[in-house]
C-alpha positions in Angstrom: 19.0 12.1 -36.2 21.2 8.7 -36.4 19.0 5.6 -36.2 20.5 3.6 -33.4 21.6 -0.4 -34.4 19.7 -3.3 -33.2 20.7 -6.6 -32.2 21.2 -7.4 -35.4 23.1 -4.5 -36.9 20.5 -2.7 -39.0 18.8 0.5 -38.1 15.9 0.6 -35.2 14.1 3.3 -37.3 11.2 3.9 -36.1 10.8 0.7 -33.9 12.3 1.9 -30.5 9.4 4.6 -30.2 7.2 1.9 -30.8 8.8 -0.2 -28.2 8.9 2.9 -26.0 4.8 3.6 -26.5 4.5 -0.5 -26.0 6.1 -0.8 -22.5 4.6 2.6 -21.3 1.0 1.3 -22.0 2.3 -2.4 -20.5 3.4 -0.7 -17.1 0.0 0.8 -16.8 -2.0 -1.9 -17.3 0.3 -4.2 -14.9 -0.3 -1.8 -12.2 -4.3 -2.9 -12.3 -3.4 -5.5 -9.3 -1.7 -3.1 -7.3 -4.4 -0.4 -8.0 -7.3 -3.3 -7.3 -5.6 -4.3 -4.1 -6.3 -0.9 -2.9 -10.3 0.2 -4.3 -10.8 -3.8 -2.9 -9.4 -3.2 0.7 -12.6 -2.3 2.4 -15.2 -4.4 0.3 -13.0 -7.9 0.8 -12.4 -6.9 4.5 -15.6 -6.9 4.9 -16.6 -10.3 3.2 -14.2 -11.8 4.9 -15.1 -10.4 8.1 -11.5 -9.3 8.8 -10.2 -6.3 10.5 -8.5 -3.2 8.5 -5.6 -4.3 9.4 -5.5 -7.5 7.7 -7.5 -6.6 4.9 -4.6 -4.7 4.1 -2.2 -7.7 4.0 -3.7 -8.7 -0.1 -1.6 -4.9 -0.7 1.2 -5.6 1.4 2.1 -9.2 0.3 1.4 -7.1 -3.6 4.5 -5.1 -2.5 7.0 -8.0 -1.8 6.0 -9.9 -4.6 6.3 -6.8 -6.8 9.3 -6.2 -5.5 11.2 -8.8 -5.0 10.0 -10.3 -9.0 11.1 -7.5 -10.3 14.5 -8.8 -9.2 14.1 -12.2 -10.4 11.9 -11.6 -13.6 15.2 -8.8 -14.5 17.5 -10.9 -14.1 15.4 -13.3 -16.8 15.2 -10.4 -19.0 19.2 -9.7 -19.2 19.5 -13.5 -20.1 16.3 -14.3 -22.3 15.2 -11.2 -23.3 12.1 -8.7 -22.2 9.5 -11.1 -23.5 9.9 -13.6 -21.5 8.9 -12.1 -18.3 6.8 -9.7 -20.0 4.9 -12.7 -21.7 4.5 -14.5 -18.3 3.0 -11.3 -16.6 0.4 -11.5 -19.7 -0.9 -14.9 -18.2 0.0 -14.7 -14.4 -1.4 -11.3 -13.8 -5.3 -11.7 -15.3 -4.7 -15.3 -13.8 -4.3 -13.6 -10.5 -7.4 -11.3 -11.4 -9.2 -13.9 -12.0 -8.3 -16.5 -9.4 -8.8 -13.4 -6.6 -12.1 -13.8 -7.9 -13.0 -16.8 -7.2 -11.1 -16.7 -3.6 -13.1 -18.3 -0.4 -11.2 -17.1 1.7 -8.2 -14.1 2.6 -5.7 -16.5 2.3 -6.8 -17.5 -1.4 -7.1 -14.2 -1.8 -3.6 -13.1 -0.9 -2.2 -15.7 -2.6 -3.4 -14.7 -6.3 -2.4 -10.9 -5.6 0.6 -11.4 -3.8 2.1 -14.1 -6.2 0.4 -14.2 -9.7 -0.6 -10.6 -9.6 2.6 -9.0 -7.8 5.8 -11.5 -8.1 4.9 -13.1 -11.7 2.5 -10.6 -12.9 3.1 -6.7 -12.3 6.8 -7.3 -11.1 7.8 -7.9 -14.8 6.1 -4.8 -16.3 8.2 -2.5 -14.1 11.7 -2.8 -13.6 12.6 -5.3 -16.2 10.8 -3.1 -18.7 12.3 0.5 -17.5 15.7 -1.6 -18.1 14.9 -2.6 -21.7 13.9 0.5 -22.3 17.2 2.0 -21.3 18.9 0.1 -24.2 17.4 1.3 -26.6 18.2 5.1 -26.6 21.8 6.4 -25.7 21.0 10.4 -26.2 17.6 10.5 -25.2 18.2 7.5 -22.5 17.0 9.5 -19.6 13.5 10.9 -21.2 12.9 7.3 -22.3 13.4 5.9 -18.9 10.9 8.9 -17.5 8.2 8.5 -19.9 8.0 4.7 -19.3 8.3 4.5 -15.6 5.7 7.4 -15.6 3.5 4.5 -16.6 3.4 3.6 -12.9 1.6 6.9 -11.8 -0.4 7.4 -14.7 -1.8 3.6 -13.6 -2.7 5.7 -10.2 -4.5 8.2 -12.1 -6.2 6.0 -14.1 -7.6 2.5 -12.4 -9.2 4.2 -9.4 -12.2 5.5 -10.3 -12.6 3.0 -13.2 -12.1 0.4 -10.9 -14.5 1.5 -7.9 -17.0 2.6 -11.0 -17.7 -0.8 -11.7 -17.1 -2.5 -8.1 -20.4 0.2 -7.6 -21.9 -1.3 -10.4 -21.2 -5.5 -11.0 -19.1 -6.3 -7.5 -15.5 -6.4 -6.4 -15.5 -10.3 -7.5 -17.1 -9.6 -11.1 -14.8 -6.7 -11.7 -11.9 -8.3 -10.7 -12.6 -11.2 -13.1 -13.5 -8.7 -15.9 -10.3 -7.2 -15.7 -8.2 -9.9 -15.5 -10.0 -10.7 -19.5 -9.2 -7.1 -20.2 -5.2 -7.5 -19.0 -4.8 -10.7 -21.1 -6.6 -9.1 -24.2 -3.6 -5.9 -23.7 -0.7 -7.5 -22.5 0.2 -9.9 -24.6 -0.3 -8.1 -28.1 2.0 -5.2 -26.4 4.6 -8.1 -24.9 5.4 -9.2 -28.3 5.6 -5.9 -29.8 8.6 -6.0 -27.9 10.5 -9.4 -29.7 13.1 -8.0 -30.8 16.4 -8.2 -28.4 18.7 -5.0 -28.3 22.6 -5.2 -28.6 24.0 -5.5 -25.6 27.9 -3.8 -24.0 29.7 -5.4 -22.7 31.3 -2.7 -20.3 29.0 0.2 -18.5 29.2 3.2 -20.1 30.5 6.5 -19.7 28.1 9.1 -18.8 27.3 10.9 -21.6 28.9 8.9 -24.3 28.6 5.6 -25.8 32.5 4.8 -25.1 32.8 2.1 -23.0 35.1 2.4 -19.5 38.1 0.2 -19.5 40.2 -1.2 -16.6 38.9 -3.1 -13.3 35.4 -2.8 -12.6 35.4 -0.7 -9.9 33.1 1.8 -10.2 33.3 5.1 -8.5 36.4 3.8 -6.9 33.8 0.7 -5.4 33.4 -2.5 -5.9 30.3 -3.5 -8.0 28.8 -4.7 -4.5 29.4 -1.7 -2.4 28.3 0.6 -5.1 24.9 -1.5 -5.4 24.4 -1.1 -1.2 24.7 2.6 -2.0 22.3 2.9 -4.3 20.0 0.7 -2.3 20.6 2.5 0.7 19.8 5.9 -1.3 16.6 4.1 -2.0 15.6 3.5 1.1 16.2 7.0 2.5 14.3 9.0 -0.6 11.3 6.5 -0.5 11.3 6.3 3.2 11.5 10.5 3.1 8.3 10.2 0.0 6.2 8.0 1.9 5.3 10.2 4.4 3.1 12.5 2.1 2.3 10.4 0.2 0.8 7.6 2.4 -0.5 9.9 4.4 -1.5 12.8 3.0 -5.3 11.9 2.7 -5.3 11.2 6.9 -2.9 14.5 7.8 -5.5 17.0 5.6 -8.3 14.9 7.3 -6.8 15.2 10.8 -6.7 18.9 10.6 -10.2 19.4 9.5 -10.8 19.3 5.8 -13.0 16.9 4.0 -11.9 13.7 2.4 -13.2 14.4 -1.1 -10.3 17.8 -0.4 -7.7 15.2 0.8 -8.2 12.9 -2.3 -7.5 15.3 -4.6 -3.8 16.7 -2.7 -3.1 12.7 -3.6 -4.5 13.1 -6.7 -2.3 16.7 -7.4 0.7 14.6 -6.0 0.4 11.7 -8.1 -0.4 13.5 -11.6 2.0 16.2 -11.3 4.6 13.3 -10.1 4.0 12.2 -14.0 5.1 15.7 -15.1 8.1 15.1 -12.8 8.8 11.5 -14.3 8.9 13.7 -17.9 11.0 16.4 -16.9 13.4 14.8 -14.7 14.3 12.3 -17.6 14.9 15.0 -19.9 17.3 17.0 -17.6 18.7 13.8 -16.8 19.8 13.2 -20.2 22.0 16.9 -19.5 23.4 16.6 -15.9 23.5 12.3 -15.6 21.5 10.5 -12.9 24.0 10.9 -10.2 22.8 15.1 -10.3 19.1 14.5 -11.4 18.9 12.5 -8.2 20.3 15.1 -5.7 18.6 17.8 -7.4 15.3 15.9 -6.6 16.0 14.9 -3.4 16.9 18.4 -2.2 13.5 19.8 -3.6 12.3 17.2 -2.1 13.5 18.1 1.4 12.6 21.2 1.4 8.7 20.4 0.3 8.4 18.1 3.4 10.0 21.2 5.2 7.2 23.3 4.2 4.6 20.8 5.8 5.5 21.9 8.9 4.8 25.4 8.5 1.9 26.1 6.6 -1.3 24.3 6.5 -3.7 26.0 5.4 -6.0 24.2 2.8 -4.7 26.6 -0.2 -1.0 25.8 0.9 -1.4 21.9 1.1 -2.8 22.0 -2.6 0.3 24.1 -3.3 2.8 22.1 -1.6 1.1 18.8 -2.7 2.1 20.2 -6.5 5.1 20.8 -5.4 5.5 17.8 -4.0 4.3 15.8 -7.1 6.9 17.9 -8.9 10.2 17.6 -7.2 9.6 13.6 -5.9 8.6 11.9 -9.3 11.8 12.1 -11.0 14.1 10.8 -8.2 13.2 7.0 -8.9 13.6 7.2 -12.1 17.2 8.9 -11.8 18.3 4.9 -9.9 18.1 3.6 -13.3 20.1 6.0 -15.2 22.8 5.8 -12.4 22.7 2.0 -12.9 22.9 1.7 -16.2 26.0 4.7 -16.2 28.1 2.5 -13.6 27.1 -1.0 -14.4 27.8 -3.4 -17.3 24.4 -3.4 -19.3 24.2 -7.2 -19.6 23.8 -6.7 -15.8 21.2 -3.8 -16.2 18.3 -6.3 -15.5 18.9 -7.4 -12.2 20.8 -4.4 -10.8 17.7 -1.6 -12.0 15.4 -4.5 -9.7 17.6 -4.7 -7.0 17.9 -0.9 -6.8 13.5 -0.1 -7.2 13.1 -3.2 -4.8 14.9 -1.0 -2.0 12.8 2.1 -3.3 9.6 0.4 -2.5 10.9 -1.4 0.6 11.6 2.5 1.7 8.3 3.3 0.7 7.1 0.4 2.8 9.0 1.3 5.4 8.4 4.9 5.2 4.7 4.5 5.4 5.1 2.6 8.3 7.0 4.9 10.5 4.7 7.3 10.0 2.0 6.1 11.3 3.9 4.5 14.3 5.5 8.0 15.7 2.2 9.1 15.0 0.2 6.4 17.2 3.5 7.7 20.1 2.7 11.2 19.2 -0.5 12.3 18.7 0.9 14.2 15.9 2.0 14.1 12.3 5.2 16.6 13.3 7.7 13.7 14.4 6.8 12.0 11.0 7.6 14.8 8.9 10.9 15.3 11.0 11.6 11.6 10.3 11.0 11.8 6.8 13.3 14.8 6.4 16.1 12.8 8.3 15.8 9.6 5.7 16.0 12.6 2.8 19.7 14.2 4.3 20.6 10.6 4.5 20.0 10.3 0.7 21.2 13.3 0.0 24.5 12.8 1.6 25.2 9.0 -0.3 24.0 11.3 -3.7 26.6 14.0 -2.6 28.9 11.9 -2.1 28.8 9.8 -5.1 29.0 12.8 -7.1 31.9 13.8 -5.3 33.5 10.8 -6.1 32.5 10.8 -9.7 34.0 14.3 -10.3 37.2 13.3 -8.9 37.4 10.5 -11.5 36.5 12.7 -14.9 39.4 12.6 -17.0 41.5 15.6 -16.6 41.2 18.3 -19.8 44.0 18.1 -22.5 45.7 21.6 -22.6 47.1 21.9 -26.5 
């Protein structure tokens, strides 16, 4: 195996795995605000004496900051480096832990988790990191990208129960501010394990090859801008398509008679097999390119929401919930490679947020929807009908795409 260069010329060695172990382990611990936001929801409603509803605005205003940061705090990796964002999420996240705390009020409270803990705090352990991580393996790019973003869902399997263990035992308040000592004690030994700046092209590459593309930068036959829109509006129609399971899987098994404890662990099935997924999908990734990883996913995809609708029994929903897990966790991930196969990487930053911002928008909105035709309906079988619709929509941008990326391979050379 040939030791990829550095910034600085000289072989990586050994250093890029390290890197790679670093920012997994640094996703999973920034995901502790978005995790908290959730055990928290019913304890601080009710301390606050406000309804569900806005007890569940600490997660929401979680999402936009997350978001949104991601875009800003990338676009401050492509210029500074990694550890400057990552460095500032090792302060502003257990600062927002911390300051949640010691909140008087839901306001306060919203506030720390929304900015400190979302914007400046988890934002920069997700897409900035998945795009540092893509620089630093060529071969192997889309495994690397799968095993790092997995670090997302393994948070999910993790932080839960630990979390509600010790709200059980100390408190929501104590455990919050526990937590945030625990976040600054891991995050910024792993932050500067990741120092060193990669080499940077300046042209995207060529799928599959470390060539770089020449001519005007119009990918795909697009300009830069209306490529991005496409790969943001794929975003929107996969998430908007996942959300629906997975948002709502634990009231749809509840709804049609099983207990809660049997609900919990379909999300649970989803979520852990969704890290198998995140593996897998990186390593066919790195043999088919992002643009077919993603429409494979999405058409599995599809046709596991299809199969919501006709069997729901409780042996089939733990069956379809694995399937679930296994054909949606890899689809996110595939944005990524796609970006960083079209785009020039001194971009890769910004572009990767931009494009997982729309993801969790169409998770946001996704969820949403769901439980609106449901509150018209009665029924969960609109929302599964909806979800499939966003998925043909991604589908068809991923098709075409593909199409277009076919057409523009470079003709063989007969001898």
């Amino acid at each position: 195996m040939v030791a990829e260069p550095s910034a600085s010329g000289t072989p990586v060695g050994a250093y890029r795995y390290l890197r790679l172990i670093a920012a997994l382990v640094l996703m999973t611990v920034g995901s502790l605000g978005m995790y908290g936001a959730i055990v928290t929801l019913k304890p601080v409603g009710l301390e606050f004496g406000v309804s569900r509803g806005m007890a569940s605005l600490p997660y929401m205003l979680f999402m936009v900051g997350f978001g949104t940061g991601g875009v800003a705090l990338g676009w401050v990796g492509d210029r500074w480096g990694i550890i400057v964002p990552t460095c500032l999420a090792s302060f502003s996240l257990p600062a927002g832990l911390m300051a949640a705390s010691q909140a008087t009020d839901l306001f306060q409270f919203c506030l720390a988790v929304g900015v400190l803990c979302g914007f400046f705090g988890a934002a920069a352990t997700f897409s900035p990191v998945v795009s540092d991580i893509s620089h630093w393996f060529n071969r192997r790019r889309g495994l690397a990208v799968g095993i790092v973003i997995s670090g997302s869902y393994a948070g999910g399997a993790i932080w839960p129960p630990i979390v509600q263990h010790f709200i059980d035992l100390h408190g929501w308040r104590d455990t919050f501010f526990g937590f945030g000592i625990f976040a600054f004690c891991a995050m910024l030994p792993l932050s500067a394990v990741l120092y060193r700046r990669p080499s940077i092209s300046p042209e995207p590459e060529l799928a599959g090859t470390a060539r770089p593309v020449t001519g005007p930068p119009r990918p795909l036959g697009y300009s830069a801008t209306q490529l991005q829109c496409l790969v943001c509006a794929a975003g929107i129609g996969c998430c908007a398509a996942m959300a629906m399971p997975q948002v709502h899987i634990v009231a749809y098994a509840t709804d049609l008679g099983y207990a809660a404890a049997r609900a919990a662990e379909m999300l649970s099935l989803m979520l852990g097999f969704g890290i198998v997924s995140r593996l897998a999908s990186g390593w066919i990734s790195d043999r088919i390119g992002g643009l077919n990883t993603l429409l494979l996913g999405s058409f599995l995809q599809c046709l596991v929401i299809a199969a919501f609708l006709f069997w729901d029994s409780l042996t089939a929903l733990y069956a379809i919930s694995i399937a679930f897990g296994l054909s949606q966790g890899g689809i996110v991930p595939s944005y990524a490679i796609i970006v960083r196969t079209f785009f020039p990487s001194r971009e890769a930053g910004s572009r990767i947020g931009m494009a997982l911002l729309f993801t969790i928008l169409g998770m946001s909105l996704g969820g949403w929807m769901a439980g609106a035709l449901y509150d018209l309906t009665g029924s969960y079988t609109v929302s599964f009908i909806n979800a499939i619709g966003f998925n043909i929509v991604n589908m068809a941008i991923a098709a075409r795409l593909l199409q277009r990326s076919k057409a523009q391979m470079p003709a063989p050379v007969v001898a």
